[in-house]
C-alpha positions as a Markdown table, in Angstrom:
| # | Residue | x | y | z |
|---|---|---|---|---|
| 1 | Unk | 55.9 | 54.1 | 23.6 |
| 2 | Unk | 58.5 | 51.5 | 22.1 |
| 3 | Unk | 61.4 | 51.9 | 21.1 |
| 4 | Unk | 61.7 | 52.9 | 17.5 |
| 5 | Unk | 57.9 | 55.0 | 17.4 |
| 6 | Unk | 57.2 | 57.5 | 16.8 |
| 7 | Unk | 54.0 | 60.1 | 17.0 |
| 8 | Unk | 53.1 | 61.8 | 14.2 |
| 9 | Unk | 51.4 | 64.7 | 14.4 |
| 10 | Unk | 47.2 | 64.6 | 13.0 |
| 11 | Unk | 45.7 | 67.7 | 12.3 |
| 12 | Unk | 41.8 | 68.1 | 11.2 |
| 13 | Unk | 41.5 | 70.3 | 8.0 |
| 14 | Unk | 38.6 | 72.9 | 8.2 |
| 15 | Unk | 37.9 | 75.5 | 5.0 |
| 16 | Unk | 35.1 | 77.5 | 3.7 |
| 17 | Unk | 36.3 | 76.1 | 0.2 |
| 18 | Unk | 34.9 | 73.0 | 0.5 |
| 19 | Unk | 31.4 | 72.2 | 1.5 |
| 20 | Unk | 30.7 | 71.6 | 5.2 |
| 21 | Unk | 30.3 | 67.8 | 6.0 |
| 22 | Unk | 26.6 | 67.0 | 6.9 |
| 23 | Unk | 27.8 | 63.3 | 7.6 |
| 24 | Unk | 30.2 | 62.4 | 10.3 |
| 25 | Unk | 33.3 | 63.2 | 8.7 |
| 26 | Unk | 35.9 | 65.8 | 8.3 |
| 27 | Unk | 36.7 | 67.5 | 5.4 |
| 28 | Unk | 40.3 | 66.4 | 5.5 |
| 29 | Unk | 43.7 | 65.3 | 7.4 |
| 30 | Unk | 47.0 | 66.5 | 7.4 |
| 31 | Unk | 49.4 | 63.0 | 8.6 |
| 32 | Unk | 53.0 | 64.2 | 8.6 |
| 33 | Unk | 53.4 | 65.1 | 5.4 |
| 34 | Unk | 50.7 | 63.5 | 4.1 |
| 35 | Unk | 47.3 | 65.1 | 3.5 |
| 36 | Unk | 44.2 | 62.8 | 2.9 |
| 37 | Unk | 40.9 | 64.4 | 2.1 |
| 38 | Unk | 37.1 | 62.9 | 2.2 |
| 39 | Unk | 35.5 | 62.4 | -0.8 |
| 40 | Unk | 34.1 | 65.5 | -2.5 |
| 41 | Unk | 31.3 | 66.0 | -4.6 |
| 42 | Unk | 29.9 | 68.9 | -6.6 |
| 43 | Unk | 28.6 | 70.7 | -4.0 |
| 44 | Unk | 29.5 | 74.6 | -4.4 |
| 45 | Unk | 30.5 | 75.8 | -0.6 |
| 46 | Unk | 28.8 | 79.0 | -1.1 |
| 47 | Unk | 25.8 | 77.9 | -1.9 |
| 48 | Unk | 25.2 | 74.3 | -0.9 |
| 49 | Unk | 24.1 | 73.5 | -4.3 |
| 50 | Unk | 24.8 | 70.3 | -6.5 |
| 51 | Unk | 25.9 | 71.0 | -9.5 |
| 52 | Unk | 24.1 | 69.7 | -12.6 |
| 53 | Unk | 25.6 | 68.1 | -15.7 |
| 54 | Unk | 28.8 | 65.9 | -15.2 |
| 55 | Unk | 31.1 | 68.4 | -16.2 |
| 56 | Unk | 29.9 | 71.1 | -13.9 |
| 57 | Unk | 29.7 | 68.3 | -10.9 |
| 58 | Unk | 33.5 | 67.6 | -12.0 |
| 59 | Unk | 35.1 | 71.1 | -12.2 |
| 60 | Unk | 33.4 | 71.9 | -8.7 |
| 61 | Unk | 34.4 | 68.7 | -7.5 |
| 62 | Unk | 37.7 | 69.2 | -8.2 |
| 63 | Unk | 38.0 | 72.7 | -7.2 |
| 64 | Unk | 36.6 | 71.5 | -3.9 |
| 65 | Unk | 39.6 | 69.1 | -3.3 |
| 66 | Unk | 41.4 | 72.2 | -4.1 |
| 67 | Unk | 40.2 | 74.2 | -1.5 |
| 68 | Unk | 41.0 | 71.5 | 0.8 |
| 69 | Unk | 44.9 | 71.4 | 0.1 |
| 70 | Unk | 45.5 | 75.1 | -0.4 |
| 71 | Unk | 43.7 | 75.4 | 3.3 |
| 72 | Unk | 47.5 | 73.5 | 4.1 |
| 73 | Unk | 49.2 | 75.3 | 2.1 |
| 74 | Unk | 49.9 | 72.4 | -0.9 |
| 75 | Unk | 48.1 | 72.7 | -4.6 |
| 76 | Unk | 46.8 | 70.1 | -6.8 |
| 77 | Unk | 50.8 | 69.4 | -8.0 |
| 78 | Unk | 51.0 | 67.9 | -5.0 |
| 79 | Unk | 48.6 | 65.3 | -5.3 |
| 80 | Unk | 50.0 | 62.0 | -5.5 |
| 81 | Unk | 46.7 | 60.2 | -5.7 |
| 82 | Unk | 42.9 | 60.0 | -6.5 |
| 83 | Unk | 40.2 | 57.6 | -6.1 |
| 84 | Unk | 37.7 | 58.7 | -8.4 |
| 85 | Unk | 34.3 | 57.3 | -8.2 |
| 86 | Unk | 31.4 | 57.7 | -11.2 |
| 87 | Unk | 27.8 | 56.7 | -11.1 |
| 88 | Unk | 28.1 | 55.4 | -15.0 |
| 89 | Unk | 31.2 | 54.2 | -16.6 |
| 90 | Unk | 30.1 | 56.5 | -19.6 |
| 91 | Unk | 31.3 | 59.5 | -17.7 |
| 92 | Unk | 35.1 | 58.2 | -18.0 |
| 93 | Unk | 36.5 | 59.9 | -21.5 |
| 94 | Unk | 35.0 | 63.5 | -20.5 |
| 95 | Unk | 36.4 | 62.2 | -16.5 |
| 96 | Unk | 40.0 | 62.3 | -18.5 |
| 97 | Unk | 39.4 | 65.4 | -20.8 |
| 98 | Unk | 38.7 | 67.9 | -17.3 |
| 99 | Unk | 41.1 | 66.0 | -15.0 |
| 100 | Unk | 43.6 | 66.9 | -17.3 |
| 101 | Unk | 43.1 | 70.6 | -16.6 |
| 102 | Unk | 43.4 | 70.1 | -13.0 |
| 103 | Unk | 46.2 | 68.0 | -13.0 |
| 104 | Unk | 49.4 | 67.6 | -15.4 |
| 105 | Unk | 51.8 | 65.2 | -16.0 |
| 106 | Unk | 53.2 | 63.1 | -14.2 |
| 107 | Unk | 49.5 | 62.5 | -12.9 |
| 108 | Unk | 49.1 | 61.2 | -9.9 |
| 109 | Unk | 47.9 | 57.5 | -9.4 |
| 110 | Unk | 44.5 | 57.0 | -9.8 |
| 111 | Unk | 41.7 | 53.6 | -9.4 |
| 112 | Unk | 38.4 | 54.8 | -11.1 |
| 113 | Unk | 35.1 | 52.6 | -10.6 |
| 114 | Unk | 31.9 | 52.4 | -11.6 |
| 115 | Unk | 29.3 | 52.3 | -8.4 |
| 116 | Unk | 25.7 | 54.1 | -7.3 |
| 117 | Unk | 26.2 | 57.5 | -5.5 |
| 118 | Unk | 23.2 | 58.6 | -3.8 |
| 119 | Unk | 21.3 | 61.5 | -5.4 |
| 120 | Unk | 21.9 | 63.4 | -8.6 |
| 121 | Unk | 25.7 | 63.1 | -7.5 |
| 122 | Unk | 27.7 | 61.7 | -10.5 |
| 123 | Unk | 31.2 | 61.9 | -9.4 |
| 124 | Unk | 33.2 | 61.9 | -6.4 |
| 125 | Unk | 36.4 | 62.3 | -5.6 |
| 126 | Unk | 39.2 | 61.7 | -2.7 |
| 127 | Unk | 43.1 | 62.8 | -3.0 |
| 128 | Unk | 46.2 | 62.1 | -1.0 |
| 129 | Unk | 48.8 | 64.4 | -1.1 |
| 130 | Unk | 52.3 | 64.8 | 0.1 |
| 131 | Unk | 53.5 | 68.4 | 1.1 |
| 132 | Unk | 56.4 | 68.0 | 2.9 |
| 133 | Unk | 57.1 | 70.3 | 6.3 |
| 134 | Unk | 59.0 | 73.4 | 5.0 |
């Protein structure tokens, strides 16, 4: 090691309140005091299920993310940002309208864009958050 680094610790994030990746990747990371998780979608956890309209695929989606930081102990107050992805543009004013129920202000920095998901998904989600070591 070189002067000057240092190792930071990198811990893999595993809940039942998020659904189980069925792809290689893990639900989430805890960095430092940084927590990153993999983009969610509207699966419930229990039941493996999509969800169907696009505010029912949001609200899970979100609660999923959720899951992921309570698992280390941080809430959605902690998020500092979101990449949000939709698979139509239309979805962005009801996007705002439920995000706002999930987050509050100051929101945390956010890119939204318009691309094809694969499936019936219409939204997903990934968050960084910062929950500093107590």
């Amino acid at each position: 090691m070189r002067e000057g680094q240092f190792i930071m610790s990198r811990d893999v994030i595993k809940t039942d309140k998020a659904p189980t990746p069925t792809s290689p990747y893990s639900q989430g990371y805890k960095v430092g005091d940084l927590i990153y998780t993999a983009g969610q979608v509207g699966i419930d956890p229990q039941t493996a299920e999509l969800s169907g309209n696009f505010s029912d695929q949001l609200n899970q989606t979100l609660t999923n993310i959720k899951g992921i930081l309570n698992a280390e102990g941080a809430t959605m107050d902690d998020v500092i940002k979101t990449t949000v992805i939709l698979s139509d543009i239309k979805f962005f004013s009801e996007l705002n309208e439920i995000y706002k129920t999930f987050f509050k202000e100051p929101y945390p920095a956010r890119t939204t864009i318009g691309a094809s998901l694969p499936g019936k998904v219409m939204v997903e989600i990934e968050a960084v958050a910062y929950k500093p070591k107590e």
